[in-house]
C-alpha positions in Angstrom: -60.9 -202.2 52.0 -59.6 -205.6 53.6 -55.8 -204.4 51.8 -56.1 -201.1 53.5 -56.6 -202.6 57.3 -53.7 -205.5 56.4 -51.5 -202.4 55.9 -52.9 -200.5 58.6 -51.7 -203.6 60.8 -48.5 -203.9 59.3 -47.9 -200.1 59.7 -49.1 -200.6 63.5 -47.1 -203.9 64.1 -44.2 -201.6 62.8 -44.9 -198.9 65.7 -45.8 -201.2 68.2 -41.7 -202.7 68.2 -40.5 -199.9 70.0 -43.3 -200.1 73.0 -44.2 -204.0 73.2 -47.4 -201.9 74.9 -51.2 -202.4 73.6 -54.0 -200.4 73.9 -57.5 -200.7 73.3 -59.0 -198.3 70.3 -62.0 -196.1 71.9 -65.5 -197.9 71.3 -66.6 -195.4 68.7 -63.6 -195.5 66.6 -64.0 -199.4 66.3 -67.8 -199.3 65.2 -67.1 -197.0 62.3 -64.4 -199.3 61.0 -66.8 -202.0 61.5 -69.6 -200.5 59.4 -67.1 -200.2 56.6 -66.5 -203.9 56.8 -67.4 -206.3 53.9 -70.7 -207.7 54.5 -69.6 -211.5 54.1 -69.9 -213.0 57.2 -66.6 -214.9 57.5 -64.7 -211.8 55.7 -66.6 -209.7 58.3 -65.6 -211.9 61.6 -61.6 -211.9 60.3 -61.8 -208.4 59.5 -63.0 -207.5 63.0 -61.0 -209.5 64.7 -58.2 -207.0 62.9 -59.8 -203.8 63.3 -59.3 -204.6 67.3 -55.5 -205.7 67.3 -55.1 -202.1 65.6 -54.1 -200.5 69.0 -52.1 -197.7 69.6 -48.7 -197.7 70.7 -48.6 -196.4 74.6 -46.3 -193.7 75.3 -43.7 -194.9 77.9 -40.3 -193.8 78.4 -37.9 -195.3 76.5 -35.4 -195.2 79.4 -38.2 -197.7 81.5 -38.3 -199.6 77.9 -34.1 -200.0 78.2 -32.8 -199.8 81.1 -29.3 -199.9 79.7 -29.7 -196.5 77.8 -27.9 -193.7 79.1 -28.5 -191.0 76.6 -30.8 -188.6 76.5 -30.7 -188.2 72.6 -31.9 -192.3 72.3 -34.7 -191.0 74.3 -36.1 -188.1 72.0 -35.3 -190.4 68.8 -37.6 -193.2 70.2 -40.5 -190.7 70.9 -40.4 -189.0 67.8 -41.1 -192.5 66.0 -43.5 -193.5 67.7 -45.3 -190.1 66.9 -44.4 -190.2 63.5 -45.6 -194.0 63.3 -48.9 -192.8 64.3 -49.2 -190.1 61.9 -48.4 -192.5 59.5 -51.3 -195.3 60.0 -53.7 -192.0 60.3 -52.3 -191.3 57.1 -52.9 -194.1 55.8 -55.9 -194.3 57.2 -57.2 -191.4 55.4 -55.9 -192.1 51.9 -56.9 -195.6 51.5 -60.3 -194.7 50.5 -58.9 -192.3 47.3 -56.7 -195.3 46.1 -59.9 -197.5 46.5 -61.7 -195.3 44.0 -59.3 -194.2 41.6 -58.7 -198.0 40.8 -54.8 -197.5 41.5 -52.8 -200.2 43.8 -52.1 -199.4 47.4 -48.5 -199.2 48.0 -46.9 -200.8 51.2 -45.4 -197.7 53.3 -41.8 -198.0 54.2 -40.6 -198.5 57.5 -39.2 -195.9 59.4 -35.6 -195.7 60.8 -35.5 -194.9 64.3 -32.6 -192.4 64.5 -31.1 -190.7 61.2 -27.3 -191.5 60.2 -26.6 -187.9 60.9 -27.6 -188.0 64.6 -25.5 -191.0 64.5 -22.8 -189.8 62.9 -22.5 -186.5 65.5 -23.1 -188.4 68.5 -19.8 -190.7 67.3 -17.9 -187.7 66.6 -19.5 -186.3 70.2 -18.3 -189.6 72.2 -14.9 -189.9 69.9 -13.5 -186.4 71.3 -14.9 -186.8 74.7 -12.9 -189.7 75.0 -9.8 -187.9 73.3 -9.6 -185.4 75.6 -10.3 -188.0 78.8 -7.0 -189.9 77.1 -5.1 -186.5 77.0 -6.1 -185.4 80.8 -5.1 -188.8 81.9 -1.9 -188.7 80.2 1.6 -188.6 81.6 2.8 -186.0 81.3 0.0 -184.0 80.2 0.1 -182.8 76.8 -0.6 -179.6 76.8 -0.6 -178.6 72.8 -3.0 -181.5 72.4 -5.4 -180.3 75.2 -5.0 -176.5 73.7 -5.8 -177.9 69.6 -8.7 -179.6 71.3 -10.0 -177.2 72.9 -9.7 -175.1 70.1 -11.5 -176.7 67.7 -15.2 -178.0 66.7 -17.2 -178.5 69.8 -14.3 -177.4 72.0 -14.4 -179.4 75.4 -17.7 -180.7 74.8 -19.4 -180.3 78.5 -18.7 -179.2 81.8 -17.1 -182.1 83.2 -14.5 -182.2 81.5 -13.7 -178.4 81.5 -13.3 -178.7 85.4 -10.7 -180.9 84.9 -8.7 -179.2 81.5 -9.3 -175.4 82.4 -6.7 -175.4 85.2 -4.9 -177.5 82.7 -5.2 -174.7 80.3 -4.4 -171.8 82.9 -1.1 -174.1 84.1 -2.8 -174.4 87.5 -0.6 -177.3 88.8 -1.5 -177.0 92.6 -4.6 -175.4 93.8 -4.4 -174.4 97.7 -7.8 -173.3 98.5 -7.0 -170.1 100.7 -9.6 -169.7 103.0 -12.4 -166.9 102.8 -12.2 -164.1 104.7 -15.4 -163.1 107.3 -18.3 -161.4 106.0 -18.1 -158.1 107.8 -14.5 -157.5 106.2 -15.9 -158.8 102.8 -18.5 -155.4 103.4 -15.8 -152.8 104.2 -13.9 -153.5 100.9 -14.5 -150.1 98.8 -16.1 -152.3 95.8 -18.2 -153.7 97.9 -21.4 -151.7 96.8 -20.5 -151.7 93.7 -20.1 -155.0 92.9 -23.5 -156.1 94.6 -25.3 -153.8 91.9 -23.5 -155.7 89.3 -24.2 -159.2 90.8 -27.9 -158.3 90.8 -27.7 -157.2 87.6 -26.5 -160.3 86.1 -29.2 -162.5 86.9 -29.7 -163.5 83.1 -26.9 -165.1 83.9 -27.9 -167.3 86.2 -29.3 -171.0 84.8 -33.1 -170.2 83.6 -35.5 -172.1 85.8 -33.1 -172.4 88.8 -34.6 -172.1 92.1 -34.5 -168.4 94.0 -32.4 -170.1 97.3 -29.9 -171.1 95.2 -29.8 -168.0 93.1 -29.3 -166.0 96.1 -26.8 -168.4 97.2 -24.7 -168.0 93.9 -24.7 -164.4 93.9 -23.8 -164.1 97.4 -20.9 -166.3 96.4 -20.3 -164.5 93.6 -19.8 -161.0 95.5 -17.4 -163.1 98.0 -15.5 -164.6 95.0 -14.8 -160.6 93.5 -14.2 -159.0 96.7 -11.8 -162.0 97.7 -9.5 -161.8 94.0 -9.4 -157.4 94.7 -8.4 -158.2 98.4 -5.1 -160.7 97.1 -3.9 -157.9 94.6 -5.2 -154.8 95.8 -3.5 -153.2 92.9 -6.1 -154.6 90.4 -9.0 -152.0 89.9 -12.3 -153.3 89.7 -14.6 -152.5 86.5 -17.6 -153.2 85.2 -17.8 -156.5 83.3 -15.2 -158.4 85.6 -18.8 -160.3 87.6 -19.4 -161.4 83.7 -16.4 -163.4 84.0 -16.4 -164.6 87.2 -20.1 -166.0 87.5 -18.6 -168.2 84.2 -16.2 -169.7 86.4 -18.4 -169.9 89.3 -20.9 -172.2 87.7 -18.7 -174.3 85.8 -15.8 -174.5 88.7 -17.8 -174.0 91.6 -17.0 -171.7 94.6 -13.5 -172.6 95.5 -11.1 -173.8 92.5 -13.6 -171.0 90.4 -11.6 -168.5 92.6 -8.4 -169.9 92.3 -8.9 -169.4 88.0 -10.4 -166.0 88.3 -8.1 -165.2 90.3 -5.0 -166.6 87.9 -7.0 -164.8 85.3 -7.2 -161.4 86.8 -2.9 -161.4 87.0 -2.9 -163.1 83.4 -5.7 -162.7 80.5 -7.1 -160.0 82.3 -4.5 -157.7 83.9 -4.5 -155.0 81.5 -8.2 -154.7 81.9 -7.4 -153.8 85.4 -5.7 -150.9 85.5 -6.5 -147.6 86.9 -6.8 -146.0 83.6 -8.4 -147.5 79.9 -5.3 -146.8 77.8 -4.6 -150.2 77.8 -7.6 -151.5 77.2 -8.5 -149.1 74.1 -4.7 -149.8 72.9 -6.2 -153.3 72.4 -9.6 -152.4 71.2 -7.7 -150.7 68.5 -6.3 -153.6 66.5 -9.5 -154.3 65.4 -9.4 -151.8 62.4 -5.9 -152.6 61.4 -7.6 -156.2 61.0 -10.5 -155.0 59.2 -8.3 -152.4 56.7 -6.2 -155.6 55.5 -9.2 -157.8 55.5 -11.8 -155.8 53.8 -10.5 -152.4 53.0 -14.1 -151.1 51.7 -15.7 -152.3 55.0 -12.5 -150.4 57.0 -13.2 -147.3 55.0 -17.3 -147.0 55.8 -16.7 -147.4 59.5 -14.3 -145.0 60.0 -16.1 -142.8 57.8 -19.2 -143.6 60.2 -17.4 -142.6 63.2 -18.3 -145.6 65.1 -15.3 -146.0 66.8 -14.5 -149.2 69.0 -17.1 -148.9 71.7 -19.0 -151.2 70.5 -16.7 -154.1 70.9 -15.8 -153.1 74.9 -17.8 -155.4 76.3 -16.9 -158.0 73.9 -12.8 -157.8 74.7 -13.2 -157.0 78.5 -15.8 -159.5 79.1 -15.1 -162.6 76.5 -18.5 -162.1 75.4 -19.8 -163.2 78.7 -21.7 -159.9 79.1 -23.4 -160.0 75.0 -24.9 -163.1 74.8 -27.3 -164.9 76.5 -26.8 -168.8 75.9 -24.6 -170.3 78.6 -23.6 -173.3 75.8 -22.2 -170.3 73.5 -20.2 -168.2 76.4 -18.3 -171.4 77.6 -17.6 -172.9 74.0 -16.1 -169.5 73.3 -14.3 -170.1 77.3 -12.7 -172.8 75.7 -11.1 -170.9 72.9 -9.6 -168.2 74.4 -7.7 -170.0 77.5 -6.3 -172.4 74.8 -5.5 -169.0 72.7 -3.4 -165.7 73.2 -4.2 -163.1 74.5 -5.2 -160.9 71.3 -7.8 -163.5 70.1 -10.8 -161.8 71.4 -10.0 -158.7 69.0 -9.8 -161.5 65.7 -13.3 -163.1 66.9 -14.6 -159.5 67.0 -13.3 -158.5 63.8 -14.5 -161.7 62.6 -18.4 -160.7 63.4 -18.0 -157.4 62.1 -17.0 -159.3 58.7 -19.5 -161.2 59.0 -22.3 -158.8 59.3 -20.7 -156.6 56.4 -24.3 -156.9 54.6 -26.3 -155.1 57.7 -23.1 -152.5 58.1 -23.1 -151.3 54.6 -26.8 -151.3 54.4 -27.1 -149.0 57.2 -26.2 -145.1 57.7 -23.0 -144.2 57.2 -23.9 -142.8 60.7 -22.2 -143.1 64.6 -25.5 -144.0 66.3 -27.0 -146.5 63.8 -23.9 -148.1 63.2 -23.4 -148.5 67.0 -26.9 -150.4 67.2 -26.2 -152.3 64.0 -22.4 -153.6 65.8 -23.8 -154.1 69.6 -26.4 -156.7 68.2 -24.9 -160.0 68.7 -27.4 -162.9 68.4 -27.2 -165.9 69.9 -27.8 -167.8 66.5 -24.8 -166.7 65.0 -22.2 -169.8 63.6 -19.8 -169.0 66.3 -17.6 -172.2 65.1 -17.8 -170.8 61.8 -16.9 -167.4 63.2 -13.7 -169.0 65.3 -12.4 -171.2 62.3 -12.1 -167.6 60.4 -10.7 -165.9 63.8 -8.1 -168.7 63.9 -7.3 -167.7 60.1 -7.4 -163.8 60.3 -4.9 -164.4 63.1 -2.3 -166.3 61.0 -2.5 -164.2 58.3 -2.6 -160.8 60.6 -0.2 -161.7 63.3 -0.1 -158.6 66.3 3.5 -157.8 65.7 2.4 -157.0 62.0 -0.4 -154.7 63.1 1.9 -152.9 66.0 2.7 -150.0 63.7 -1.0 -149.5 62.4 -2.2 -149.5 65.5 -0.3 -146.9 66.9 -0.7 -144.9 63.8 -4.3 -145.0 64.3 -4.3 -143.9 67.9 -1.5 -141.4 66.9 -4.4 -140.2 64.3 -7.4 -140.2 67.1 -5.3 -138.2 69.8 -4.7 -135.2 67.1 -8.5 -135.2 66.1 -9.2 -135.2 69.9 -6.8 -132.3 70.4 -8.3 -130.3 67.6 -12.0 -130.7 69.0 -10.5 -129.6 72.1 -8.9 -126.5 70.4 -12.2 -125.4 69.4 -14.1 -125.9 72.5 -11.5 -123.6 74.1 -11.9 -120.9 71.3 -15.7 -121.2 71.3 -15.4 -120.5 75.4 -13.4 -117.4 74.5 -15.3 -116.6 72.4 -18.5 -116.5 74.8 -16.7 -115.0 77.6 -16.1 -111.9 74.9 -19.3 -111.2 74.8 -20.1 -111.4 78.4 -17.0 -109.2 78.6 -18.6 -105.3 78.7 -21.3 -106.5 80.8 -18.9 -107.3 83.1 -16.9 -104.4 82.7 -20.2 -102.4 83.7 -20.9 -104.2 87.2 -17.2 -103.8 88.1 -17.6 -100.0 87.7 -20.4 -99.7 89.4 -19.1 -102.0 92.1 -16.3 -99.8 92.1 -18.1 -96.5 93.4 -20.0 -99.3 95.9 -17.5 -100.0 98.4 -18.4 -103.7 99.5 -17.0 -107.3 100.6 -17.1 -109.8 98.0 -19.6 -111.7 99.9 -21.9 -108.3 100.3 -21.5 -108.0 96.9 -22.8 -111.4 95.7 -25.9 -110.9 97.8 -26.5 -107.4 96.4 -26.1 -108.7 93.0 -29.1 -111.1 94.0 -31.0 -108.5 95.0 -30.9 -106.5 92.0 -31.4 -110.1 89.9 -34.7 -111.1 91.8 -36.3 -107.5 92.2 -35.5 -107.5 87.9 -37.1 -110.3 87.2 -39.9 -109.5 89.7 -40.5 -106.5 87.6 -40.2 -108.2 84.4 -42.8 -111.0 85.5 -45.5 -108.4 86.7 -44.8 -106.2 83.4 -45.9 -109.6 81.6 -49.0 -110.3 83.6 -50.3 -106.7 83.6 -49.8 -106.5 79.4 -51.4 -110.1 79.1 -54.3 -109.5 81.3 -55.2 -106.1 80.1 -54.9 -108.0 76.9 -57.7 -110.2 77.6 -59.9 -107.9 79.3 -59.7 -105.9 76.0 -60.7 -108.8 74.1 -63.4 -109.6 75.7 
């Protein structure tokens, strides 16, 4: 019993390193260990003397405990030991006894490291390319193909203080003259106006979780002025549904200003075809996505199209870089990161790159429009998205556009005949119908023609005779049906 409280004071001394902080065990706690005590009295006094210093560990924070510790990770890592330190000496506690009584030694737990090598290693590689890409910004001149490769891979710019400083890098934003915003009651006359406010409010999943309501309200009021001030400098760009997705990105990494000045670069830029009056440009793009898909997985290429599915499902993914599909604010501006240091097509590889990924739910599912839509449109949050852009960046090598040009076309070529054949048959169907409806006509004009009316007379005769009809009709029905059930009865 005396071995089992030495290494229940070694185990403590262990946990108490990281605190320096003592406190006394609760009265009751003490007297059992003292009833379990050897009943030599010199044994006894050493033993109790023991049982006392075995204090708990207070729970501080470790930033108070090191003042010179700036990370937030060093902080977790310390808590977590000292919990699992005391899980340990009550684990020790418990066990001692069984050791006792089987007759087999004790051993001597080992002391625990405070932070694994793998948090160590990642928070190296973390500080390693924060500082690469603070020697590339600082540079002279800027090197731009650096600042795009490390942007583009693992981690991409790492946090938001940096991206305020490389995403007008990225855009080739040399000189940012903050044009000032227009008044409010101009702002409200714009024809998007309305429109846009129901978007804003509908984005509020958007916003930060936990943020205060004043500030929300402040953002999306900032957020309307930010649209309405990008459509007012080109009114030729059409507003659509999806472009607030975009802009509220910019808006909380940028802030209010220079987040105007990018979205509004982006709208002439990235963005552009998005904005036209019509979707043909915007579905000409959605399109390379099969072409991708037929060279990458042929059987996959050949179920979908079979399905019917179409590209509908990957609209919102193109048009608003994902911003609008997931919900992880880390996730949308890691992917932010990709595609200003990529071209323009690059949205279309990451898509076809989820699709390939979730090939196992696809083929599972109907070979069916509707459940193939739900199975596409689900993009979780926990998907490997640095995974999915390493196999992007490859699809896109091996695929280039200009090879996929032809296919493309050929598969919209393709769509517009089926489209003009359904169309054919909707128009036959109509005749059709309006066959039938053809000698009833052909009766009311004669009879019309020994009833010399107006037009307008004419339609209100034609009422006439409809309502006194089914006036007749309706007290035909009630008659039969309550003669009925007086009979019954």
């Amino acid at each position: 019993m005396l071995l089992a409280l030495l290494t229940m004071e070694q185990e403590t001394s262990n946990n108490l390193e990281d605190s320096n902080v003592k406190r006394e065990m609760p009265e009751e706690e003490q007297r059992e260990k003292v009833n379990l005590l050897p009943t030599n009295p010199e044994v006894r006094k050493r033993a109790i003397m023991e049982v006392k210093q075995c204090t708990e560990p207070e729970i501080l924070e470790p930033c108070l405990i090191n003042h010179n510790s700036d990370s937030k990770g060093d902080c977790d890592s310390v808590n977590k030991d000292k919990w699992m330190g005391k899980q340990k000496m009550e684990q020790v506690m418990g066990s001692s006894s069984d050791e006792e009584a089987s007759g087999t030694p004790e051993k001597t737990p080992k002391r625990r490291k405070k932070r694994s090598e793998s948090k160590d290693l990642v928070s190296q590689d973390k500080q390693k390319k924060m500082q690469q890409i603070h020697d590339v910004l600082s540079s002279t001149p800027l090197d731009l193909e650096a600042l795009r490769k490390l942007a583009i891979e693992d981690g991409g710019l790492v946090k938001d203080e940096l991206r305020r400083k490389a995403w007008p890098c990225l855009m080739m934003i040399e000189h940012m003259e903050v044009s000032p915003k227009p008044p409010l009651d101009i702002v409200k006359v714009h024809k998007d106006y309305q429109q846009v406010v129901l978007d804003v409010k509908r984005s509020l999943k958007r916003f930060p979780p936990g943020i205060d309501d004043d500030y929300r309200v402040v953002l999306m009021d900032q957020l309307t002025v930010l649209i309405i001030r990008v459509l007012m400098k080109h009114p030729d760009l059409h507003y659509y549904q999806g472009f607030h997705d975009v802009a509220i990105t910019f808006l909380l990494v940028m802030g209010e200003d220079v987040g105007f000045e990018l979205v509004e670069k982006l709208s002439i830029t990235h963005l552009s075809e998005f904005m036209r009056p019509t979707m043909e440009k915007t579905t000409y793009y959605l399109t390379y996505i099969y072409p991708i898909l037929h060279r990458a997985n042929p059987e996959l290429y050949q179920f979908l199209v079979k399905s019917g599915v179409g590209t509908v499902f990957c609209l919102p993914w193109l048009i608003t870089w994902f911003a609008h599909t997931l919900s992880d604010y880390r996730n949308v501006v890691r992917l932010y990161d990709f595609f200003l240091a990529s071209p323009y097509l690059m949205p279309m590889y990451i898509a076809a790159a989820i699709v390939l990924l979730k090939k196992e739910d696809i083929m599972a599912g109907e070979c069916e429009m509707a459940m193939q839509h739900f199975i596409l449109s689900q993009v979780p949050d926990s998907l490997p998205f640095e995974d999915i852009l390493v196999e992007a960046r490859k699809l896109y090598e091996k695929y280039l556009p200009d090879t996929l040009q032809e296919e493309v076309e050929e598969y919209l070529k393709k769509k517009e005949e089926e489209e003009n054949m359904e169309k054919q048959l909707v128009r036959e169907r109509k005749k059709k119908f309006e066959a039938r409806k053809l000698p009833c006509r052909k009766l009311v004009n004669t009879i019309f023609n020994y009833i010399r009316l107006e037009p307008v007379r004419r339609q209100k005769l034609f009422k006439i005779v409809v309502f006194a009809a089914t006036v007749y009709v309706a007290r035909s029905l009630y008659s039969y049906y309550s003669t009925s059930a007086i009979d019954i009865s």
